[in-house]
C-alpha positions in Angstrom: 31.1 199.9 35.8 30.6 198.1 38.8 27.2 197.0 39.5 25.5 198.0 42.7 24.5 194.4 43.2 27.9 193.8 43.3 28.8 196.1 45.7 25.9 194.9 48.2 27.4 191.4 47.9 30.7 192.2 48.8 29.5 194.4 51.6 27.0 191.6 52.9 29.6 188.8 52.6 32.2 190.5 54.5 29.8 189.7 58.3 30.1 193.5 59.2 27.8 194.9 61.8 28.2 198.0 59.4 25.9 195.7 57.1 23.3 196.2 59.6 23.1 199.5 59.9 23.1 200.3 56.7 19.8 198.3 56.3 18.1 200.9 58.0 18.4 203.5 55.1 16.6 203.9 52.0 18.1 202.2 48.7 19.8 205.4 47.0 21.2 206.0 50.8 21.8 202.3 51.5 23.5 202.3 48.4 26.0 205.1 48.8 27.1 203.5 52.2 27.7 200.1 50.5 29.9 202.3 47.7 31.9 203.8 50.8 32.1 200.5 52.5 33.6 198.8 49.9 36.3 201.4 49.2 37.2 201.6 52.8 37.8 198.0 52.3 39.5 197.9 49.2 42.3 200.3 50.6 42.3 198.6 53.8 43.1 195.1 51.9 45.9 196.8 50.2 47.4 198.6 53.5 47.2 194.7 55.1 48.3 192.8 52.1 51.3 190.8 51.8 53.1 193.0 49.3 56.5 194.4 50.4 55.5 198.4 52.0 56.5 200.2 49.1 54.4 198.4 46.6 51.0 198.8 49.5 52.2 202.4 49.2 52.2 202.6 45.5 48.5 201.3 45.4 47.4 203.3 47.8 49.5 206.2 45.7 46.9 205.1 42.6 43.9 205.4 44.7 44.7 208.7 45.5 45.2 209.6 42.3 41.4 208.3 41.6 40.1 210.3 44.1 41.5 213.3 42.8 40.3 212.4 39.3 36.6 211.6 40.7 36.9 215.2 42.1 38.6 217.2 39.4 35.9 216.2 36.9 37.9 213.3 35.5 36.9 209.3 34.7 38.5 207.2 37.1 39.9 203.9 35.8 38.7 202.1 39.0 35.4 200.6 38.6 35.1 201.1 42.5 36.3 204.4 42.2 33.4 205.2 39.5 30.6 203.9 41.5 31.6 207.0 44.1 30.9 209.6 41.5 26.7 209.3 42.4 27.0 209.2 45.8 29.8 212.2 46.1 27.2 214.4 43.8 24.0 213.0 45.6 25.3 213.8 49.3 28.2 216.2 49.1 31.2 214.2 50.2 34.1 215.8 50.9 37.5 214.8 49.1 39.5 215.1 52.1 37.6 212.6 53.8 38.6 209.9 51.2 41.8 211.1 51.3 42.3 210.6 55.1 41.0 207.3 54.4 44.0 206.5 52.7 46.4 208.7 54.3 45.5 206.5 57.9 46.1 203.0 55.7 49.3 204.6 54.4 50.5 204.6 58.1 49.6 200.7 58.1 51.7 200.5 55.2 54.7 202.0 56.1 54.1 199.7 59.2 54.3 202.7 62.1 51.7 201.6 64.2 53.8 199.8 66.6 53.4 201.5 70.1 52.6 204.9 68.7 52.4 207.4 71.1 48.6 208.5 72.3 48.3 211.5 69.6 49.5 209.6 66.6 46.7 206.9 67.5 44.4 209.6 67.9 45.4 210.6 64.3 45.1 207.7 62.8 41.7 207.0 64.6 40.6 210.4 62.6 41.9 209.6 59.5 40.8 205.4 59.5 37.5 205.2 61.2 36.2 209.7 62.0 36.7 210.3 58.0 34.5 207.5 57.5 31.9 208.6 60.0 31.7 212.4 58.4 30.9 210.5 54.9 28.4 208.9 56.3 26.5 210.9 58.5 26.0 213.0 54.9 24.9 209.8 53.6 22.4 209.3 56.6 21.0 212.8 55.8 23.1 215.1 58.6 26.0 217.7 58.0 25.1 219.8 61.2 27.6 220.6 63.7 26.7 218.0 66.1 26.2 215.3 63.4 29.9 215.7 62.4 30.9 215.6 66.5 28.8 212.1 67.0 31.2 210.8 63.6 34.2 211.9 65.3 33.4 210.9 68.9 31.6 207.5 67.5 34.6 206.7 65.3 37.0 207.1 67.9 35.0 204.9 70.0 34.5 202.2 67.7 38.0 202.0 66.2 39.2 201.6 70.0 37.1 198.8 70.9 38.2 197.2 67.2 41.9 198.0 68.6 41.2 196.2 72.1 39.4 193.5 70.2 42.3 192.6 67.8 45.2 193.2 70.4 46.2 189.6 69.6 46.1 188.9 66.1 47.4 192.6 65.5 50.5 191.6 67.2 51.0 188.0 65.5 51.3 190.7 62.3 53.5 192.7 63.9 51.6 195.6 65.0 50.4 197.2 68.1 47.9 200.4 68.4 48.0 200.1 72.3 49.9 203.9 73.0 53.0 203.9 74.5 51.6 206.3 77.3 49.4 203.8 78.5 52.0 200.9 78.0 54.8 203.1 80.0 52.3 203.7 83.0 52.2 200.2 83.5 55.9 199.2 83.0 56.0 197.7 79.5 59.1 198.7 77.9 59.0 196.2 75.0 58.8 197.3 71.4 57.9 193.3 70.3 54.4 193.7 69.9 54.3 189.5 70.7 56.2 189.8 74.2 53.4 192.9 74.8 50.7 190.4 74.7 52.4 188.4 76.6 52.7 190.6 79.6 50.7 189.6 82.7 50.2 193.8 82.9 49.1 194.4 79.5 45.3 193.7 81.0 45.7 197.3 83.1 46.7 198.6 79.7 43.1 197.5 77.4 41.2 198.1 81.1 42.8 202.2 80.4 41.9 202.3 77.4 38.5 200.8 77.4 37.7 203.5 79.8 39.1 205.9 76.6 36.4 204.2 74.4 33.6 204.4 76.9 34.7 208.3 76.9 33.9 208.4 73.8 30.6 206.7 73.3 29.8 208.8 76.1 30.5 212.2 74.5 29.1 210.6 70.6 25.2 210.4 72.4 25.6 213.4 74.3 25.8 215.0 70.7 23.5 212.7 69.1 20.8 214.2 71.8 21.4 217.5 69.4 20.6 215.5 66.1 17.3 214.2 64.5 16.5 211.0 65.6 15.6 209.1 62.3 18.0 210.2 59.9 21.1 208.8 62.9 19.4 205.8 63.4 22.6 203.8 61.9 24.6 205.5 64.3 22.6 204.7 67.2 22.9 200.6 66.0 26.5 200.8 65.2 27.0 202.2 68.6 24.3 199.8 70.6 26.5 197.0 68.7 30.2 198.4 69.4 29.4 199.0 72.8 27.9 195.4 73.8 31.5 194.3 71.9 33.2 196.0 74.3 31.2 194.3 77.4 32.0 191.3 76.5 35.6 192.4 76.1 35.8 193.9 79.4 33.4 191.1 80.8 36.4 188.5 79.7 39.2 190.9 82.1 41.3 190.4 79.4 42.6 186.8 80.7 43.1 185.9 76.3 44.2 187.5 73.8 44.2 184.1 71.6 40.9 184.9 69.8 39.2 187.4 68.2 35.6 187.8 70.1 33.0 188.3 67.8 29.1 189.2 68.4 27.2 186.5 67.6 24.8 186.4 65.3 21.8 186.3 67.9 23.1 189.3 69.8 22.9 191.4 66.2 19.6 190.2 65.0 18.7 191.4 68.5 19.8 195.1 68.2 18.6 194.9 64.6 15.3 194.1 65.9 15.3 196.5 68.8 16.2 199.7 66.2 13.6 198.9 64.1 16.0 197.4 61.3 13.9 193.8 60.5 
């Protein structure tokens, strides 16, 4: 079995700003999130590994088989796997939550998320960053109506701003989330995701889509308004944190796409200390 000290490492090692947030729970909570965190990442290494697509695929075939085994009253093999079985019983997570977890890192795999068109990115925004917010507003202590809405509309938001944050390094591996609705309006027809970046318009493109994000932080604490304050605490950081990311995105215009802009270290201690978290 994997240990939960374990898990915490791994989770606390990676530099999240999930890390953070999950501070602000309670250890039985805290360590639940740390269990999802660690699978999210687990099946995102594989979907991003260097393994030809069909063996990423056959991995990711395996982990769904684990899932169904931690919900069919099986023993998964997985020592990651196993150390879900608490958490799914404690908080009631839902199977196809996982499962679109896995279904949105199959569509890495397969490498299709190369100028998808606006409702395939809105799928795989469900399936790779909304799944993971409905695990864990059960994990925070919320299955309302409105608590699942803020996981959707918070989850949207944040995998945008990760999407106009990695527009570069995405594309040196071949990929690019940027829609094709977007890209057409402002008269790039390349496929290449390393001409895209290299197009003087592609800075109308992020500016678009940015506004999309900020949409959707927008509409994730208009339903936070509707949810108990203390339990959604680690939504509220996550989105303080994502949304002073995408400041300094937009604050930048988009002149480089040559590095991946990170919070520093300061600016987190500073939210942390501002939501109560230190």
């Amino acid at each position: 079995m994997l240990e939960a000290r374990d898990i915490s490492e791994r989770v606390r090692q990676s530099g999240s700003s999930f890390y953070w947030a999950m501070r602000l729970m309670g250890a039985a909570r805290r360590q639940a999130m740390y269990a999802i965190y660690a699978f999210c990442r687990e099946i995102d290494d594989i979907a991003d590994g260097d393994d030809p697509p069909d063996e990423r695929l056959r991995r990711l075939e395996q982990w769904r088989g684990q899932i169904e085994a931690l919900f069919g009253g099986g023993t998964p093999s997985e020592p990651l796997a196993a150390a879900l079985a608490a958490p799914v019983s404690a908080f009631d997570l839902q199977k196809p939550d996982f499962l679109a977890v896995i279904d949105g890192c199959a569509m890495d795999a397969r490498e299709e998320m190369v100028r998808p068109s606006a409702a395939v990115l809105d799928l795989y925004c469900d399936r790779v960053a909304c799944a993971v917010g409905r695990l864990s507003v059960r994990v925070f202590g919320c299955s309302s109506a409105r608590a699942l809405e803020v996981a959707d509309h918070l989850g949207r938001a944040l995998q945008l701003t990760n999407i106009l944050r990695d527009v570069g390094e995405d594309a040196a591996r071949g990929r690019l989330y940027l829609p094709d609705e977007l890209l057409t309006k402002h008269g790039i027809r390349s496929t290449d995701p390393r001409k895209v970046v290299a197009d003087p318009a592609l800075a109308f493109v992020c500016h678009d889509l940015a506004g999309t994000a900020r949409g959707q932080f927008a509409a994730a604490a208009a339903a936070l308004a509707g949810c108990p304050r203390r339990p959604m605490r680690p939504a509220v950081l996550m989105m303080a944190l994502y949304r002073g990311l995408l400041d300094r995105l937009e604050a930048g215009e988009w002149r480089s796409f040559d590095h991946r802009l990170r919070l520093p270290l300061a600016v987190k201690l500073w939210y942390a200390l501002r939501h109560g978290v230190l």
